[in-house]
C-alpha positions in Angstrom: -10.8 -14.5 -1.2 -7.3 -15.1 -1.7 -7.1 -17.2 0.6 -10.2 -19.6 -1.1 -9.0 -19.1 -4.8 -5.0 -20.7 -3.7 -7.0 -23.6 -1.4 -8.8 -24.3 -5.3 -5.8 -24.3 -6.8 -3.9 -26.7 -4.6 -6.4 -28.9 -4.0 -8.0 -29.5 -7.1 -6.2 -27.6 -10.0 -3.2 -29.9 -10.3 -5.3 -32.7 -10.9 -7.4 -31.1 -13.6 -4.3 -29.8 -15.1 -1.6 -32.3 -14.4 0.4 -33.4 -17.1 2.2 -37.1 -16.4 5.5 -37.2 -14.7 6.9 -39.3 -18.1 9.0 -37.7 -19.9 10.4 -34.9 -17.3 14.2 -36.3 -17.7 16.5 -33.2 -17.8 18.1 -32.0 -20.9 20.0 -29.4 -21.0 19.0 -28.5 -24.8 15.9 -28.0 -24.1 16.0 -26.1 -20.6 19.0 -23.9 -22.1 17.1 -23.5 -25.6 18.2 -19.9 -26.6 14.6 -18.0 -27.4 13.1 -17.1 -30.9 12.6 -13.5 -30.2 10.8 -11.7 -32.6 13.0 -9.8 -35.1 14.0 -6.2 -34.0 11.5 -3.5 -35.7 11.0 0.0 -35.9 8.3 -0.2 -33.2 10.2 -2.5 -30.8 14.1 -3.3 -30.4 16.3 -6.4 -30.0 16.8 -4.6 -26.3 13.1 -4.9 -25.4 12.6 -0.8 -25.3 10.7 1.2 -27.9 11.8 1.5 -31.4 12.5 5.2 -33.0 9.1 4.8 -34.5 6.9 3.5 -31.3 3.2 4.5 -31.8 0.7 4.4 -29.3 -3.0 5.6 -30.3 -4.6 8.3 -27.7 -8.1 8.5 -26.9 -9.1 11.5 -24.7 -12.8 11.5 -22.6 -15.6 13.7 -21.3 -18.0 12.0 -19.7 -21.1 13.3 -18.1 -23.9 10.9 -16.4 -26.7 11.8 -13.7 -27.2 9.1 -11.0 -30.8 8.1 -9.6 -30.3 6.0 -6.6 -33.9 5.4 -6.3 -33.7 3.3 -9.6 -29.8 2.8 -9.6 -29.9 4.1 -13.2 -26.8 5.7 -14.6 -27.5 8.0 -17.4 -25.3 10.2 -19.8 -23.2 10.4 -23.1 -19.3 10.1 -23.7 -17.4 12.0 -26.2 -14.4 10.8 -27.1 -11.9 12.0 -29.0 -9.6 9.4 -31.0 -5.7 9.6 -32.4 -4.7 7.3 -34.8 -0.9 7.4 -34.4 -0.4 4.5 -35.9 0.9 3.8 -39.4 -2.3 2.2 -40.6 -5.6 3.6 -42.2 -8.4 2.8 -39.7 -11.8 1.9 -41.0 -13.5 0.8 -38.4 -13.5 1.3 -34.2 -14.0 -1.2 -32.0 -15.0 0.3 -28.1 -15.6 -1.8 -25.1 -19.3 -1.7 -23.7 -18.3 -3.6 -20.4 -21.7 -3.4 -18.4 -23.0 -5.6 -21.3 -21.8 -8.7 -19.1 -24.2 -8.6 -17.2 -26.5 -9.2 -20.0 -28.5 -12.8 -19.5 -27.0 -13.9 -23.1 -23.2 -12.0 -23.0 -20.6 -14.6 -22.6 -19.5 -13.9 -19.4 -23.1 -14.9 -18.0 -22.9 -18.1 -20.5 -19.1 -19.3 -19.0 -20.3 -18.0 -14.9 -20.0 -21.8 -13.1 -23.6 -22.8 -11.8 -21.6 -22.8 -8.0 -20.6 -19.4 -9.1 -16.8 -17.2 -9.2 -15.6 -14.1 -8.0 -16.2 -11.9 -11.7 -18.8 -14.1 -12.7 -21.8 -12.7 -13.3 -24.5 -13.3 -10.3 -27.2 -11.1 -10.9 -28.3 -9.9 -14.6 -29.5 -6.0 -16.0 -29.9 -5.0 -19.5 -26.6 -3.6 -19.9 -26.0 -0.5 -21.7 -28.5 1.2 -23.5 -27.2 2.6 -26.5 -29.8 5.3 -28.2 -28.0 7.8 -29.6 -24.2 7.0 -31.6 -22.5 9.9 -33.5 -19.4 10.3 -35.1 -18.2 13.5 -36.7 -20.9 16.0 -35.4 -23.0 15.1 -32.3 -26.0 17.1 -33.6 -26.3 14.5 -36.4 -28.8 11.6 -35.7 -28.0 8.3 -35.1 -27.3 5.9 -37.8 -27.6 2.2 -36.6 -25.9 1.2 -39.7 -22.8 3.0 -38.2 -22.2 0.1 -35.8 -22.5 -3.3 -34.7 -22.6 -4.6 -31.2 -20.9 -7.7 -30.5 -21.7 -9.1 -26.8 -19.1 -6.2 -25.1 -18.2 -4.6 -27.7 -19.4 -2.3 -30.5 -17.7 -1.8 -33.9 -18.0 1.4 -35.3 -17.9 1.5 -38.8 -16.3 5.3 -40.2 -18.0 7.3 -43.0 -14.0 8.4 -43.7 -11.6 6.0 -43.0 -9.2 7.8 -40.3 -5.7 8.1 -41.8 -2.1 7.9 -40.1 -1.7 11.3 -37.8 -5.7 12.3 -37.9 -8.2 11.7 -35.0 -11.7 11.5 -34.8 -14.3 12.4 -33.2 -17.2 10.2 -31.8 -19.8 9.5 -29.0 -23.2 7.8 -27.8 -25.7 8.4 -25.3 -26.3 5.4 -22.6 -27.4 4.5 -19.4 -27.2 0.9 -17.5 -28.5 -0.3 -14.0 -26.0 -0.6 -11.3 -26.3 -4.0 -10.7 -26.4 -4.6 -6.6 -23.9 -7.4 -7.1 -21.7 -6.1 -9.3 -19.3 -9.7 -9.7 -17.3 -7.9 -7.4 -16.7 -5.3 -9.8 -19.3 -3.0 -7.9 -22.4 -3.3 -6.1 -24.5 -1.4 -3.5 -24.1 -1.7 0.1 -26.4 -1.4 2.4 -25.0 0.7 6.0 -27.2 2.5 8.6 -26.3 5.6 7.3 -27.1 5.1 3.4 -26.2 2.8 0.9 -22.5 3.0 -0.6 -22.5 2.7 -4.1 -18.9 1.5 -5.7 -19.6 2.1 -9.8 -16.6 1.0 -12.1 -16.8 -0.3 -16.2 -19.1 2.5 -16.5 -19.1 4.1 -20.1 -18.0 2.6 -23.4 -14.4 3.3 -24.1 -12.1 2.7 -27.0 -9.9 -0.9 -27.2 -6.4 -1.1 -27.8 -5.0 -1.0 -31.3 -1.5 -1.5 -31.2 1.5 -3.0 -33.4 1.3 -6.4 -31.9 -2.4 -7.6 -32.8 -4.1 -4.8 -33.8 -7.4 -4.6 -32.6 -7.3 -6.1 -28.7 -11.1 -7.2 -28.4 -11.5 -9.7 -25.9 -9.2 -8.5 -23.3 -9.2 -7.3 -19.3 -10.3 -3.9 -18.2 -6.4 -3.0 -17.7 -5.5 -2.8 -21.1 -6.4 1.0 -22.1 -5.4 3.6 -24.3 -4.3 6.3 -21.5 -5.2 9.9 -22.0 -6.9 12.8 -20.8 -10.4 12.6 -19.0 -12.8 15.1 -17.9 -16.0 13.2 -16.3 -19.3 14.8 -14.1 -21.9 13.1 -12.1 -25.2 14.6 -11.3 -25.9 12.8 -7.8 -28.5 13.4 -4.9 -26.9 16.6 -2.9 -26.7 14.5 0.2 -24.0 12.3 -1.3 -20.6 12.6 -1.4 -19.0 11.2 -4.1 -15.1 10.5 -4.8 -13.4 8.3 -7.4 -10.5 8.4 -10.3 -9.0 12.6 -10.9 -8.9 15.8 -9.1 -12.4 17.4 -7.9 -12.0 21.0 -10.1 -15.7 22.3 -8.7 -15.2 21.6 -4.6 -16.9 25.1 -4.1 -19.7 23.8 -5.5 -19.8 20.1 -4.3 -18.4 20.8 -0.5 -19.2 22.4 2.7 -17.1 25.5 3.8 -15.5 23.2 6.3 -15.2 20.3 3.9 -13.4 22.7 2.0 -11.0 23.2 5.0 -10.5 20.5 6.0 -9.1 19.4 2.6 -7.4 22.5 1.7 -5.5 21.4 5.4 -4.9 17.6 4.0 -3.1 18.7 0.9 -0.7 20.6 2.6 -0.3 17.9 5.3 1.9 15.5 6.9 -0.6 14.2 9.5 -4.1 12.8 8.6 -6.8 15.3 8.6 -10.5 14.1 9.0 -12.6 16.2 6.4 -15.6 14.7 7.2 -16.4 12.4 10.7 -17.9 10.4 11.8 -20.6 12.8 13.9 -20.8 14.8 10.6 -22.6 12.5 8.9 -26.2 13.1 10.4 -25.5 16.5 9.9 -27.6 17.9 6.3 -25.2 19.0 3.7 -27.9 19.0 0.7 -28.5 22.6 1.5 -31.7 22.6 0.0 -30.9 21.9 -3.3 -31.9 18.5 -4.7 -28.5 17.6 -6.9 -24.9 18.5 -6.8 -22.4 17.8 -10.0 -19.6 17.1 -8.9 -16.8 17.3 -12.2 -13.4 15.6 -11.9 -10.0 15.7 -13.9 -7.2 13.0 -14.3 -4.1 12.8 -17.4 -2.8 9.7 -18.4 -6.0 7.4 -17.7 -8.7 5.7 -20.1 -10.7 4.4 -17.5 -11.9 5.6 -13.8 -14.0 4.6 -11.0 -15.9 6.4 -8.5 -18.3 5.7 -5.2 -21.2 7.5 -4.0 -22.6 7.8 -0.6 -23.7 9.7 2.4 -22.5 7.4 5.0 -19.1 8.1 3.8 -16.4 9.6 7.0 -13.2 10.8 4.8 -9.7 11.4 5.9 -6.9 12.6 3.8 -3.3 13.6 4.1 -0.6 15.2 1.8 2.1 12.2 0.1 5.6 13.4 -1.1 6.3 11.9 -4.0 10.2 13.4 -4.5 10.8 16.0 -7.0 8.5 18.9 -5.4 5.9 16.5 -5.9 3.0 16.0 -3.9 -0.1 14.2 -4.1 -3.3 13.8 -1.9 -4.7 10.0 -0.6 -8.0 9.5 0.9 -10.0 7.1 2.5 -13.9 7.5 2.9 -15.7 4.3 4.5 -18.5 3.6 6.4 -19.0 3.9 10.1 -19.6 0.2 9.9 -15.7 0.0 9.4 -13.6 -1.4 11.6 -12.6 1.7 13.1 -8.6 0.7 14.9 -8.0 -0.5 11.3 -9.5 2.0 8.9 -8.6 4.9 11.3 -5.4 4.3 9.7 -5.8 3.5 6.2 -4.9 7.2 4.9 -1.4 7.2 7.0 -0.7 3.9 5.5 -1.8 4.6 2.1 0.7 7.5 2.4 3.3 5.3 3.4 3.0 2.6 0.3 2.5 5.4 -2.6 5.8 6.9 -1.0 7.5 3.9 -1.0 6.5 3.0 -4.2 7.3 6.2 -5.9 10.8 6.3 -3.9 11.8 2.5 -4.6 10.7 2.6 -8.5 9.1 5.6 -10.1 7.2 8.4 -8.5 3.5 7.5 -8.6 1.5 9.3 -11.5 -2.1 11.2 -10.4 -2.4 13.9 -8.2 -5.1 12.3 -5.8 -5.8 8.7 -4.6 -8.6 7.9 -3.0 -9.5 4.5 -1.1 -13.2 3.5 -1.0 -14.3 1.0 1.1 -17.5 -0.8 0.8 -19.0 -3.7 -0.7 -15.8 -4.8 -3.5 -12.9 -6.9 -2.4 -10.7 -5.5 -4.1 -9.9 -3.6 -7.1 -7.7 -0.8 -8.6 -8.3 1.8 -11.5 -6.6 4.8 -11.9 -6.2 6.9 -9.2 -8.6 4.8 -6.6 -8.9 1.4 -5.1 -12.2 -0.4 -3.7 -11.6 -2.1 -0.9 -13.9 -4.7 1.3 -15.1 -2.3 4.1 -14.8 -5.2 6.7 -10.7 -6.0 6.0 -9.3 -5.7 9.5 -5.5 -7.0 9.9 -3.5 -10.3 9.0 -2.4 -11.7 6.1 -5.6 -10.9 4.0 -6.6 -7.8 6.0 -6.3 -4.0 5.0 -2.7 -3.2 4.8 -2.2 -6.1 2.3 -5.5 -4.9 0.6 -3.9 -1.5 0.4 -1.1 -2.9 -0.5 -1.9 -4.5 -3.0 -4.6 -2.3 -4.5 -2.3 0.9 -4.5 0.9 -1.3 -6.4 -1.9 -1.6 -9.0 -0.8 2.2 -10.0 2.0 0.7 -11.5 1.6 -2.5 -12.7 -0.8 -2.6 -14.8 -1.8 0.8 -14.7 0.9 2.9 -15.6 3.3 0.1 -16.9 0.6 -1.4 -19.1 1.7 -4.7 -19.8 -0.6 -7.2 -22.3 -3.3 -7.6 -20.6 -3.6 -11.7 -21.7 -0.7 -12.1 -19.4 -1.7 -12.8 -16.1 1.7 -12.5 -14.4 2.5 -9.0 -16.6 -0.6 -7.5 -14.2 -1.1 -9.4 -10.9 2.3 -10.7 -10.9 4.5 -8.3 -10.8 2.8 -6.2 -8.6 2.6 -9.2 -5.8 6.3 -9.2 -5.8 6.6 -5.6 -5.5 3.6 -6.0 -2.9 5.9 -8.4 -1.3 9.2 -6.1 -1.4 7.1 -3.2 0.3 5.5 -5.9 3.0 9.2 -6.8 4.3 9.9 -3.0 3.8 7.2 -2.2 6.9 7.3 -5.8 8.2 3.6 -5.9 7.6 1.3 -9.1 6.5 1.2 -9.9 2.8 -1.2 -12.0 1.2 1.2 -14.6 1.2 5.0 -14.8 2.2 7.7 -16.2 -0.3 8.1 -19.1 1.9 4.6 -20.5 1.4 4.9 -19.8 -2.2 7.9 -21.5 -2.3 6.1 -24.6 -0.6 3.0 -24.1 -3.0 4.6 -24.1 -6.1 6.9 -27.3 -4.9 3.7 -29.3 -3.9 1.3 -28.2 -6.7 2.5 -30.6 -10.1 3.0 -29.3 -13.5 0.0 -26.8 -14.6 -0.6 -24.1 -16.8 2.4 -22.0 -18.0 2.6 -18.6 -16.6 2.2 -17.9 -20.7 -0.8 -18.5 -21.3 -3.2 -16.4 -21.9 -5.4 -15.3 -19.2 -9.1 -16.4 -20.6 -7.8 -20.3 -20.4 -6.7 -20.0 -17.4 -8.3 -22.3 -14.7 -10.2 -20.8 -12.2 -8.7 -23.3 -9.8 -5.6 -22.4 -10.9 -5.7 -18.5 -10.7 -4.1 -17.8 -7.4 -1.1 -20.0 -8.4 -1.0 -18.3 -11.7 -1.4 -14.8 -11.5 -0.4 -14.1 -8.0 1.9 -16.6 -6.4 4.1 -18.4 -8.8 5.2 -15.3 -11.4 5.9 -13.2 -7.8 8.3 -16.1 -6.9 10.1 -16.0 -10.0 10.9 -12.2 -10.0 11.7 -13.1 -6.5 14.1 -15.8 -6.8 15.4 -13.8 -10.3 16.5 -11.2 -7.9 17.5 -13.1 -5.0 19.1 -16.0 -6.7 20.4 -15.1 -9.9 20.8 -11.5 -10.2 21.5 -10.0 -7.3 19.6 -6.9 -5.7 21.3 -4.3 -7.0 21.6 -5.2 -10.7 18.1 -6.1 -10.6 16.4 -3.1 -9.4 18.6 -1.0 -11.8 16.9 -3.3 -14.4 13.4 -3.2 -13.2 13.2 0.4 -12.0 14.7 1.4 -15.3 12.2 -0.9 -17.3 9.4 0.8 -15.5 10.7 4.2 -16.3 10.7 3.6 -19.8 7.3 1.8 -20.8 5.3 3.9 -18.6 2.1 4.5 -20.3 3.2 2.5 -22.8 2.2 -0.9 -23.4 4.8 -3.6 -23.5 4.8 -7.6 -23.9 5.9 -9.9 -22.4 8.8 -10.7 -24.6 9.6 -6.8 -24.2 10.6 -7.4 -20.3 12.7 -10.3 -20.9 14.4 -8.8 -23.5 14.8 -5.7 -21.4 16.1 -7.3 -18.4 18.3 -9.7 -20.8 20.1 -6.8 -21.9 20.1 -4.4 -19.2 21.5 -7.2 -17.2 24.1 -8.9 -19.6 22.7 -11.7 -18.6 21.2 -14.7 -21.2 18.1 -15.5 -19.3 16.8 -18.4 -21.7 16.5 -20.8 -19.1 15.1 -19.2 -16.0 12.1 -17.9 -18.8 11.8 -21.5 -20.1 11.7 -23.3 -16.7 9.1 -20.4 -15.2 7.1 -19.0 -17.8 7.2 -20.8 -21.1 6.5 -24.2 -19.8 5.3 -26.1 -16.7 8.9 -27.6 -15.6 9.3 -28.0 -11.9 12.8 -28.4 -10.0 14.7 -31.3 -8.6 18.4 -31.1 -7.4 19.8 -33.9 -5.5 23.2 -34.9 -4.3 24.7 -38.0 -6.0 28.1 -38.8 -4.6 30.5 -37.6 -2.1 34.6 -38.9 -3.3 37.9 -37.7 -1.1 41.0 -37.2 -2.9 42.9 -40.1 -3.0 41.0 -41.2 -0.3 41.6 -38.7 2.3 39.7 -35.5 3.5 42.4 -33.7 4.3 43.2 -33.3 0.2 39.3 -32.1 -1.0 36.1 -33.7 -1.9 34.7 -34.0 -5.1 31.4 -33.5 -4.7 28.3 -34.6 -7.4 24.9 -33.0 -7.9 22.5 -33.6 -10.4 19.0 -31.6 -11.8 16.4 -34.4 -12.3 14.0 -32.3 -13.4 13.7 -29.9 -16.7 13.6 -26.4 -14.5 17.6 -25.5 -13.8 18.6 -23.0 -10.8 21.5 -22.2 -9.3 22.9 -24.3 -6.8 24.0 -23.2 -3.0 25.3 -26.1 -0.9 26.1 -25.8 2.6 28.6 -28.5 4.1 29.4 -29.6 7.8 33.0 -31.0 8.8 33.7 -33.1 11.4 36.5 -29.9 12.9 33.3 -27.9 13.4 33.9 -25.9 10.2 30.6 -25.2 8.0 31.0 -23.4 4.7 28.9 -22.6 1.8 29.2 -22.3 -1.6 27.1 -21.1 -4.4 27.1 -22.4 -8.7 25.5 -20.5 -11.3 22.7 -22.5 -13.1 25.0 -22.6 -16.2 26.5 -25.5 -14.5 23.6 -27.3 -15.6 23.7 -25.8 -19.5 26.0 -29.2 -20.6 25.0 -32.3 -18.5 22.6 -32.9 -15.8 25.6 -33.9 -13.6 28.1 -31.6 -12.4 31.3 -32.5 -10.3 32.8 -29.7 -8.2 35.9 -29.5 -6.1 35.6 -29.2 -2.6 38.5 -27.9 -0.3 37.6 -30.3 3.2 40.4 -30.1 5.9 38.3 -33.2 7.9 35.7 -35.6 6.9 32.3 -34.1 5.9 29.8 -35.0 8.4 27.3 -33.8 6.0 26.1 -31.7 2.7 22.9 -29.8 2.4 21.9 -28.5 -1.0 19.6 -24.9 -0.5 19.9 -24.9 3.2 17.7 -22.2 3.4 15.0 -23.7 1.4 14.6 -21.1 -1.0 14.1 -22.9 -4.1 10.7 -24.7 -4.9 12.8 -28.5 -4.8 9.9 -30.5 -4.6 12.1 -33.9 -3.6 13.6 -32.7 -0.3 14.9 -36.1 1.0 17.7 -36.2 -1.8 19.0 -32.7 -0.8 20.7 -34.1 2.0 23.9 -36.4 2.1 24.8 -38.0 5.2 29.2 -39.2 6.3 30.0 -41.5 8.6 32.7 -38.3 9.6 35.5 -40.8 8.6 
C-alpha cells in the first residue's frame, strides 16, 4: 500500500500541486527569516517544554459491550469519567462517535473518491446507535435535548457547567455493525478456521480540549485525552480475543494450559506458543455459550481488540530497562505465512527493546500483534497487521516496525494530530534508525527518499494540515519527506550525538502530553543552541527545494601550488550545508564541509582552498545525501593544469 500511495504521489501529485518555477531565486532574507513564535505563556515556554501551569484534561473509561458474530453487532454502554483541568468553565462536551463514518450521509462517505482510498468509506452501516445518554446519574432517563449529533461527533450540553478542578460524570448506551470492510480500519476475515474479526473506533470517546484551540473536533483518531481504561467483551466462548491492556480475568477466559503457557511467556526470553496451531480444532468453549473476557491499560483513551477462533498465539517476555518487563504477542491465522509470522513475537521483542533503550522505555505492560484483514494500524498497546506480509521492503518486519514505533509517536508523544509529519513522520525516521540498527527492510531507504523528494516539484508544505492534504501526495507528506528532514537534521546539521540528546529528551518530557509543532522546534532550538529558522523554513513551512552548484574555480595568483578559491552558489530558496569533495592532480582528495549559515548573507559564497597541485576536479555532496535536484552543476571539471 505504501508502495501505491508514493507511485500517486510521484506521478501525479506534483502536477496537481505544482507551483511555477518563477519566482524561486534565492534570498537569503527570506530562507534565514527568524520565526514568529508564539509569545512564551504559562502553559507553554519560549524553550518549547511545558509551562508551570500546563493543563491537560483526563478522561478515564469503562467500557462493556457483548459481540454477536452471527449479526456482527457490537452492543454496550461507556461511562466515562471527565477532568476539567483546565482554567476554563466548560459548558458543553464534545465526544467523537467514529463508527458514524460509515454512515451513507457522514462526510467521510460524501469526500470517499468514486475509484475509492485506503480510509475511505467502501461499504456503509448505520453507525452508532445512540439510545440511552446520561450525565450525572446513569439511572436517570435520557434527555435528547442533552445533546446534538454532528456527523462524528456529539455535543453534550451540561445541566451544570463543569468548573476549573471538577470532573464529571457521563455515558450512553450504543451498539454499531462491524462493517466487513472496515476502510482499513477493521473488517472481518474470512480463514478456514473462523473468521477474524479486527474491531477499532469502537465506543464514543471524549475530544481534546486543550490551550491551543480548544475544542479539537475534526481531528485523527490519535489525538486523545490518555487516561485509565477498564473495557469487557462478552464474545462466543470459542473465541479468543486479545487487543489494547492487560487480561485481569485469564482464569476465566483461558484454558489451564493457556494459562501456562502464558504464565511461561511473561517470564521468558524465548518465544513460547500458548496456543498452536493443532490446538485450534481442539473445543475450548467448555460448554458454556459466552466468555467475558475484561481488560486493563493506564495512560490510553482509546483501544483496539480482535476476536477469533482461528487465532495460534505466541508470546515472550521484553526487558524494558529499569526492572521493567512487558509481554508481546502475536496471534494470526494458520493462513499466515508461517517462516515469517513464526517470528513476529521475537522480532516484536527486539523493536519495543530497542525503542525503549534508544529513546524512552515503551509505556503498557502487554503488546499484542494481530494479524488479519487491516494493513496496518497502531493503538495503544496493539497493532493490526495484514496477515499475508511476508518479507521485503513492505513485508512484516517493516510492518512491525512501523506499527510498534506508533507507541511513541503519536501515541505516547501525542503530537497535534493536524500535523501529518508530528505522527507518521517522525516515527518513519525512528522506523528508519531501528531498520539500519538490525539491517532489516524499511518501507523505504533514505536514499530513495532523497531521490523522491529531489524529483517530485514544489507541493504541499509539511505544515499543512492533514485534511487538505492530497491523497496523491500522502506518502511524500506524512511518511517520506518529514523522515528525511529529521534525518538530514541529524546527519547534516546537528550531529548524532547532540541530536539524540535533544530528541530523546523531548520525548521524555511531552510524553502523554500533547505538544505542537512549534513546541519541537522550539525544543530542539534550545536544547541544541542552535537557530534552526532556516532548515524549518526550507522543510516545513514552505515548499522550497534545493539547488547548489559550483560557479568558479580561481588559483592564487595563478598558481595551484598557492590555494584555490573556490565559488558555490544556492539557486534555489531551501539552504543546507555544503560538503565538497576535491581531487588533485598528486592523487590527494580531501573534503571539506560549510555550515548552511554560509548562505544566511548572499547566495554566493567564496572559500579558500589549500591545493598543493591543480584540481582535477570538485564534487559538491559526493555522497549524494542532499535532495539537489540539478545534479549536473555539482560537478566542476580542470584541465589538471
Amino acid at each position: 500500500m505504501f508502495k501505491q500511495l508514493l507511485s500517486c504521489c510521484l506521478l501525479s501529485g506534483a502536477s496537481l500541486m505544482a507551483i511555477a518555477q518563477s519566482g524561486n531565486e534565492y534570498s537569503p532574507s527570506e530562507t534565514f527569516k527568524p520565526n514568529s513564535w508564539l509569545a512564551s505563556s504559562a502553559t507553554r515556554t519560549a524553550t518549547g517544554r511545558p509551562g508551570a501551569a500546563y493543563w491537560q484534561n483526563r478522561a478515564d473509561y469503562k467500557v462493556t459491550v457483548s459481540f454477536d458474530t452471527l449479526t456482527r453487532i457490537i452492543a454496550g454502554k461507556v461511562s466515562i469519567q471527565y477532568f476539567n483541568n483546565s482554567p476554563e468553565t466548560l459548558p458543553y462536551l464534545w465526544l467523537k462517535l467514529p463508527q458514524n463514518r460509515f454512515r451513507k450521509d457522514s462526510k467521510t462517505a460524501a469526500l470517499t473518491p468514486v475509484n475509492g482510498t485506503r480510509f475511505g468509506v467502501q461499504e456503509n452501516t448505520d453507525g452508532f446507535s445512540i439510545s440511552k445518554v446520561w450525565t450525572g446519574d446513569p439511572k436517570k432517563n435520557s434527555d435528547s435535548s442533552l445533546y446534538m449529533i454532528t456527523d462524528e461527533y456529539m455535543k453534550i450540553n451540561l445541566a451544570a457547567p463543569l468548573k476549573p478542578g471538577t470532573s464529571v460524570s457521563l455515558g450512553m448506551d450504543f451498539s454499531f455493525l462491524l462493517p466487513r470492510n472496515g476502510s482499513d480500519y477493521m473488517g472481518v476475515l474470512n480463514t478456514k478456521n473462523g473468521a477474524v474479526y479486527q474491531v477499532s473506533q469502537w465506543f464514543p470517546k471524549i475530544s481534546v480540549y486543550d490551550d491551543i484551540l480548544g475544542w479539537n473536533i475534526f481531528t485523527n483518531g490519535y489525538y486523545i485525552e490518555p487516561g485509565k481504561l477498564d473495557y469487557s467483551i462478552t464474545a462466543p466462548a470459542n473465541l479468543i480475543v486479545q487487543g489494547t491492556g492487560e487480561l485481569m480475568n485469564p482464569a476465566e477466559t483461558l484454558t489451564a494450559k493457556e494459562q501456562q503457557q502464558l504464565l511461561r511467556a511473561m517470564k521468558s526470553d524465548s518465544v513460547i506458543t500458548i496456543r498452536s496451531a493443532g490446538s485450534i480444532q481442539q473445543p475450548r468453549d467448555e460448554g458454556k455459550k459466552t466468555r467475558t473476557w475484561r481488560f486493563h491499560a493506564d495512560n490510553v483513551g482509546d483501544a483496539m481488540w480482535a476476536a477469533s477462533a482461528a487465532f495460534i498465539w505466541d508470546a515472550v517476555k521484553v526487558d524494558l530497562g529499569g526492572n521493567r518487563t512487558a509481554t508481546a504477542m502475536t496471534l494470526y491465522p494458520v493462513e499466515s505465512s508461517a517462516a515469517a509470522w513464526s517470528n513476529a513475537t521475537a522480532h516484536a521483542k527486539k523493536i519495543l527493546e530497542y525503542y525503549s533503550r534508544q529513546w524512552i522505555p515503551y509505556p503498557y505492560k502487554t503488546m499484542a500483534v494481530i494479524g488479519g484483514g487491516v494493513t496496518g494500524l497502531a493503538s495503544c498497546g496493539v497493532s493490526f497487521i495484514q496477515y499475508t506480509s511476508t518479507f521485503g521492503s513492505n513485508g512484516l518486519w517493516s510492518k512491525l516496525n512501523h506499527e510498534l514505533g506508533h507507541s511513541w509517536f503519536n501515541i505516547m508523544i501525542t503530537g497535534s494530530a493536524r500535523q501529518n509529519w508530528m505522527c507518521e513522520g517522525l516515527n518513519s525516521f525512528i522506523n528508519d534508525l531501528s531498520g539500519k540498527h538490525f539491517n532489516e527492510p524499511a518501507a523505504f531507504t533514505i536514499k530513495d527518499a532523497t531521490s523522491w523528494v529531489a524529483r517530485t516539484k514544489e507541493f504541499q508544505p509539511l505544515t499543512e494540515p492533514y485534511e487538505l492534504i492530497l491523497y496523491d501526495n500522502f506518502a511524500l507528506h506524512a511518511y517520506v519527506k518529514p523522515a528525511l528532514a529529521l534525518h538530514l537534521l541529524r546527519t547534516q546539521v546537528l550531529g548524532s550525538e547532540k541530536f539524540d540528546a535533544a530528541f530523546r529528551d523531548y520525548m521524555r518530557t511531552w510524553a502523554f502530553k500533547h505538544p505542537s509543532g512549534e513546541n519541537f522546534f522550539r525544543f530542539m532550538e534550545d536544547h541544541c543552541g542552535e537557530d534552526l529558522s532556516w532548515f524549518w523554513n526550507g522543510w516545513f513551512r514552505n515548499n522550497w527545494r534545493l539547488d547548489q552548484s559550483i560557479e568558479k574555480v580561481e588559483y592564487l595568483n595563478n598558481s595551484p601550488d598557492n590555494g584555490a578559491y573556490i565559488t558555490i552558489k544556492n539557486r534555489d530558496k531551501m539552504a543546507m550545508p555544503v560538503e565538497v569533495e576535491v581531487q588533485e592532480e598528486n592523487g590527494k582528495t580531501a573534503r571539506m564541509r560549510l555550515p548552511a549559515e554560509v548562505w544566511s548573507k548572499h547566495r554566493e559564497w567564496t572559500f579558500l582552498y589549500a591545493s598543493t597541485s591543480p584540481i582535477v576536479r570538485i564534487k559538491l555532496d559526493p555522497d549524494r545525501n542532499l535532495p539537489d535536484y540539478t545534479r549536473s552543476n555539482n560537478v566542476w571539471e580542470g584541465s589538471g593544469k
